[in-house]
C-alpha positions in Angstrom: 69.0 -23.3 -100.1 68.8 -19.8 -102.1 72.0 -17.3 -100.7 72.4 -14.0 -102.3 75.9 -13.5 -103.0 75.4 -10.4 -105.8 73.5 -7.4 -106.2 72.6 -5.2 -109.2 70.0 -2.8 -108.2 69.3 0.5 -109.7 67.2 2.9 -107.4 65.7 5.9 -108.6 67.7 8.8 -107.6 71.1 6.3 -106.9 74.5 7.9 -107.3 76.5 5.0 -106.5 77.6 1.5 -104.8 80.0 0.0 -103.1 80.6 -3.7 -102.8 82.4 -4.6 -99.7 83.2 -7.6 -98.6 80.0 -8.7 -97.0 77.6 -5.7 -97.2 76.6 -3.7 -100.9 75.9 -0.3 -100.0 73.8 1.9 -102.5 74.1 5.9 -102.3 70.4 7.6 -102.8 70.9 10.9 -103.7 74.1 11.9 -101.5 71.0 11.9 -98.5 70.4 7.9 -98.1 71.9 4.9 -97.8 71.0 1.3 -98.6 72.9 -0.7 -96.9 72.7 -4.6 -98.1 73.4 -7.5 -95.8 74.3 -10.4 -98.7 75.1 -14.3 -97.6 78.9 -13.4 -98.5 81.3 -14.8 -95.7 84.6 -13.4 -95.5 88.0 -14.9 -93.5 91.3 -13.4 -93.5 90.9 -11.3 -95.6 88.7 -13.2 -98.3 85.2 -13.8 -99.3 84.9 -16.9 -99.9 83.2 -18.7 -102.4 79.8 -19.7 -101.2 77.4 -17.9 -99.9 75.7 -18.8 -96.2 72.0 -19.2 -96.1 70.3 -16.8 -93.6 73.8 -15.5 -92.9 72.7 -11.7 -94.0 69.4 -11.6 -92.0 71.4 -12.8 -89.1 73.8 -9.8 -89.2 71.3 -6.9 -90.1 68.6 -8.5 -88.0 71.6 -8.2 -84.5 72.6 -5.0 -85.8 69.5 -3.2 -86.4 68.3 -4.8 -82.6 71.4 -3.0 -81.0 71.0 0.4 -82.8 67.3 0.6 -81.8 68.6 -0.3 -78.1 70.9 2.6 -77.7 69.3 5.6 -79.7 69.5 7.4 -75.8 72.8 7.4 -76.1 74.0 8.5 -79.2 71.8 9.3 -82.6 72.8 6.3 -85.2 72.1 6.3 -88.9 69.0 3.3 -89.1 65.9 4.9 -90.5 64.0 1.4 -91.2 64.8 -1.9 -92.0 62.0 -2.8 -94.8 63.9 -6.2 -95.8 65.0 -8.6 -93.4 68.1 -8.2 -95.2 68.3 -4.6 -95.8 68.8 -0.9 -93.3 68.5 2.1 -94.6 69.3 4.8 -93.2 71.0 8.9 -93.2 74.4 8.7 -95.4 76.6 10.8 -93.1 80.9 11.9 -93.6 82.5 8.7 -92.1 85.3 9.1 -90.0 88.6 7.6 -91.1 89.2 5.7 -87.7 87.6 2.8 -86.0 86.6 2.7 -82.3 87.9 -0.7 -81.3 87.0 -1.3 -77.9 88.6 -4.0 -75.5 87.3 -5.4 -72.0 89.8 -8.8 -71.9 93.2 -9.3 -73.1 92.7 -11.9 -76.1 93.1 -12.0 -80.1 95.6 -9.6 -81.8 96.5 -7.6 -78.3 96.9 -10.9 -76.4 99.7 -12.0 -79.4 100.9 -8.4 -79.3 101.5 -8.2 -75.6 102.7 -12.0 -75.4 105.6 -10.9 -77.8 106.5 -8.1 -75.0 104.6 -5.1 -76.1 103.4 -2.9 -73.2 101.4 -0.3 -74.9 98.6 -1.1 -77.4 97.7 2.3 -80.1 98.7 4.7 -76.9 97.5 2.8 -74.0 100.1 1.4 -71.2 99.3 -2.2 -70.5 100.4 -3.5 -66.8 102.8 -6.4 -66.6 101.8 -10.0 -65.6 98.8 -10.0 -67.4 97.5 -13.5 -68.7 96.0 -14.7 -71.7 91.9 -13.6 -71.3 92.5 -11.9 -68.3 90.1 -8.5 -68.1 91.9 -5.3 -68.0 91.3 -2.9 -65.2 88.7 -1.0 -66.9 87.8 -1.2 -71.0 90.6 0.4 -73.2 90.3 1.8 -76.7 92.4 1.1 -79.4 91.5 2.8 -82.7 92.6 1.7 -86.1 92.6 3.6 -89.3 90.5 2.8 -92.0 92.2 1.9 -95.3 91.5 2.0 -98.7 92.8 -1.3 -99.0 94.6 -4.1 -97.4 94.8 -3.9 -93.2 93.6 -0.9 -90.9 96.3 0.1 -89.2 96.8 0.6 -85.1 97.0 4.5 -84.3 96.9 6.5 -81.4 94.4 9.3 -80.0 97.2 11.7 -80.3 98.1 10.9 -83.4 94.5 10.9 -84.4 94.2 14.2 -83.2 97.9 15.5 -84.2 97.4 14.0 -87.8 94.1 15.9 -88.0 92.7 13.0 -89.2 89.6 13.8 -86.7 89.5 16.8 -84.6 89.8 16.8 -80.7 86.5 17.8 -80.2 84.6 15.0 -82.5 86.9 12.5 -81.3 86.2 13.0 -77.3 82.3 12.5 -78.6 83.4 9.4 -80.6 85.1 7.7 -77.5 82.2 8.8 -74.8 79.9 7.0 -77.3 82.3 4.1 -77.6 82.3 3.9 -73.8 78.8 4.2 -73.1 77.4 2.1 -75.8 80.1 -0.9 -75.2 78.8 -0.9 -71.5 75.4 -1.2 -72.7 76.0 -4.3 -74.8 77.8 -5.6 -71.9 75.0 -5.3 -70.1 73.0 -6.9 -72.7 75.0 -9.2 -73.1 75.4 -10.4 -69.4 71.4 -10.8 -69.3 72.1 -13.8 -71.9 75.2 -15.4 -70.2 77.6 -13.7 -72.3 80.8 -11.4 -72.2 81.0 -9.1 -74.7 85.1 -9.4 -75.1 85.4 -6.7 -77.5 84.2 -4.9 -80.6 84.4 -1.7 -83.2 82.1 1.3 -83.7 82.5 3.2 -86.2 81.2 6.9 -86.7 80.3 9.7 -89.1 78.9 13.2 -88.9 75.7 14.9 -90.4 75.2 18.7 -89.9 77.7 18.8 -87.3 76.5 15.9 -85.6 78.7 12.8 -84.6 76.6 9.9 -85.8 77.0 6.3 -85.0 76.9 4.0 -88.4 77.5 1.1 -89.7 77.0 -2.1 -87.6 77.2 -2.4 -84.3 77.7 -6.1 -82.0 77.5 -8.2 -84.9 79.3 -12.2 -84.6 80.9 -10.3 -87.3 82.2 -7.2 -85.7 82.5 -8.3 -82.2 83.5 -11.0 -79.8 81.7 -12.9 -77.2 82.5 -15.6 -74.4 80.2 -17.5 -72.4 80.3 -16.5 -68.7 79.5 -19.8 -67.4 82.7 -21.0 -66.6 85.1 -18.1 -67.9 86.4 -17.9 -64.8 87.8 -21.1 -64.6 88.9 -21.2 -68.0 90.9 -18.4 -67.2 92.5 -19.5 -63.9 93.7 -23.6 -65.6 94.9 -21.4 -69.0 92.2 -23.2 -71.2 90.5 -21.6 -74.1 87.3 -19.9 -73.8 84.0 -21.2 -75.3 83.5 -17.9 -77.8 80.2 -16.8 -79.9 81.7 -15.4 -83.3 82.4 -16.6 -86.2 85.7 -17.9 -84.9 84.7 -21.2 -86.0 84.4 -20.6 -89.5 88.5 -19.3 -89.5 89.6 -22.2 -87.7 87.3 -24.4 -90.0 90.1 -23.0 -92.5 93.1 -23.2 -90.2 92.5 -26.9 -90.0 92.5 -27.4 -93.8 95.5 -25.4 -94.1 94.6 -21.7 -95.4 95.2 -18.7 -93.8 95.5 -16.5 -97.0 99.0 -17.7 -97.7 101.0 -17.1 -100.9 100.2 -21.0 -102.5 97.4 -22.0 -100.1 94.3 -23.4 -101.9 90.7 -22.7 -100.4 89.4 -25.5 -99.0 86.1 -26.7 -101.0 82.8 -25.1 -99.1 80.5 -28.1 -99.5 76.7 -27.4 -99.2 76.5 -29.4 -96.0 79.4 -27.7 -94.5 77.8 -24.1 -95.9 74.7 -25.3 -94.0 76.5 -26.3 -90.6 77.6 -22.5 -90.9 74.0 -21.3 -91.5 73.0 -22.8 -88.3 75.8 -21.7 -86.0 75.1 -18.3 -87.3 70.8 -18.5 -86.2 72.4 -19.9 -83.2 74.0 -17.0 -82.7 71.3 -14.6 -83.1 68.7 -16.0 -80.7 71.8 -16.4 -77.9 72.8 -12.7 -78.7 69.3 -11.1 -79.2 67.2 -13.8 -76.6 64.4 -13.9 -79.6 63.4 -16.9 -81.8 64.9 -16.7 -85.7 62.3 -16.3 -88.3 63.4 -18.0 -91.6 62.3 -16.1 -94.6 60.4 -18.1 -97.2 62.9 -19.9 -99.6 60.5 -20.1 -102.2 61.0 -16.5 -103.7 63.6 -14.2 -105.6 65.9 -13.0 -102.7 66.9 -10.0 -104.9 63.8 -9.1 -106.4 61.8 -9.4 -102.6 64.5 -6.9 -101.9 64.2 -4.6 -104.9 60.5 -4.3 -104.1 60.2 -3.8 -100.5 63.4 -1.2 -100.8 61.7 0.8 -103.8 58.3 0.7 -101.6 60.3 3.0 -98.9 62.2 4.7 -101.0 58.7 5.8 -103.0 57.5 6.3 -99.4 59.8 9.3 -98.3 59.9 10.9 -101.9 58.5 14.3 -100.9 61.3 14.0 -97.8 64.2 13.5 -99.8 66.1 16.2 -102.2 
């Protein structure tokens, strides 16, 4: 099955791209942004080395859903999506912090408080708590964003103290965080779901505090099934989870974590297909709507060239 792993485009008016580790992101004349989904897959750290079939629709088909389902609460960058694959949208001045937001104690805060940390990026943690248990109310726990190798766990003071974002943009940064995490709760309670935790991360655009990027992605976020969390949580057995989990202990069991002289396991095409499936599974758990494949019998990249130039050309007399 066709995956598209690389892009090359050249748009009239582009200034630059950026190739990250799943997404290519194109810079239209310092105004727009094309923001690529491609099939990459990425674990610790590492894309690895086949692509996913369907995998990119997946993740800008969820994320374009979510930002269309809380414009009343905050503006967000998404102009159109004219490729299944594809948003574009206003380029705004990101921030250099992401909003991580956590409802249950689990992941990288679970190991961090299990090794006797009380206080996660500023916030005090109470004592007894238990692997999956739910906090009191959501807390935030921002990271910075690095250039390269692992964001890094700050503190809103030091946010604020570092001037790394003012005190004013940042209080609008975590009332959107709040508000639009309780919303995908809410979403995601209507389809038997918890949504655990995730990031947001903003920018700002003539003053105004934009939302950007994706949002509640298998990706970005993580999600339990409610049907029986509770009594997961009370015998201390794992919960059933809906992210791409799977594909990181796919790796853990084959021995690779990103080690100094671990090998990557060989992604066959039946395994890369497994992947593609658990992913559309995803989507119509998370959005409630049926997936619809795009043809495989065309040019991924050149369906995408045309349908992005046909927008582009269509907003010419809006753009500088």
């Amino acid at each position: 099955m066709k995956t598209l792993t690389t892009t090359d485009f050249h748009f009239d008016g582009q200034k630059s791209v950026y190739h990250g580790k799943v997404r290519d992101v194109y810079d239209i004349n310092n105004d727009l942004i094309v923001m690529i989904a491609t099939d990459r897959i990425s674990a610790f750290d590492v894309v690895l080395p086949k692509g996913i079939p369907y995998k990119g629709q997946v993740l800008n088909q969820i994320a374009a859903d979510f930002l269309d389902r809380t414009t009343d609460i905050c503006p967000n960058w998404k102009l159109a999506t004219p490729d299944p694959m594809v948003t574009i949208g206003l380029k705004c001045e990101g921030f250099r912090v992401e909003m991580i937001i956590r409802s249950i104690l689990t992941g990288s805060a679970w190991r961090a408080y299990k090794a006797g940390k009380r206080e996660l990026c500023g916030v005090p943690l109470p004592d007894g708590m238990k692997e999956n248990e739910r906090f009191p109310e959501p807390i935030i726990t921002p990271t910075t964003k690095a250039d390269e190798g692992h964001d890094l766990d700050i503190s809103r003071e030091e946010i604020i103290r570092q001037g790394i974002v003012s005190e004013e943009d940042y209080a609008v940064m975590e009332d959107y965080t709040r508000r639009i995490f309780r919303r995908g709760q809410e979403i995601a309670a209507e389809r038997g779901l918890i949504l655990v935790d995730t990031k947001y991360e903003f920018g700002k655009r003539d003053g105004k505090v934009y939302l950007i990027d994706e949002i509640h992605t298998p990706d970005s976020s993580r999600y339990f099934y409610a049907d029986g969390y509770e009594e997961k949580l009370m015998k201390g057995e794992p919960q059933r989870q809906l992210s791409k989990e799977f594909v990181r202990q796919w790796l853990i069991d084959r021995g690779f974590m990103n080690q100094p002289g671990q090998v990557m396991p060989e992604i066959t095409d039946e395994y890369a297909l497994q992947v593609s499936e658990r992913y559309i599974e995803l989507y119509e758990h998370i959005t409630g709507k049926p997936f619809v494949r795009t043809a495989q019998d065309e040019d991924l990249a050149a369906r995408i060239e045309r349908n992005c130039r046909e927008y582009l050309n269509s907003l010419t007399p809006l753009t500088p």
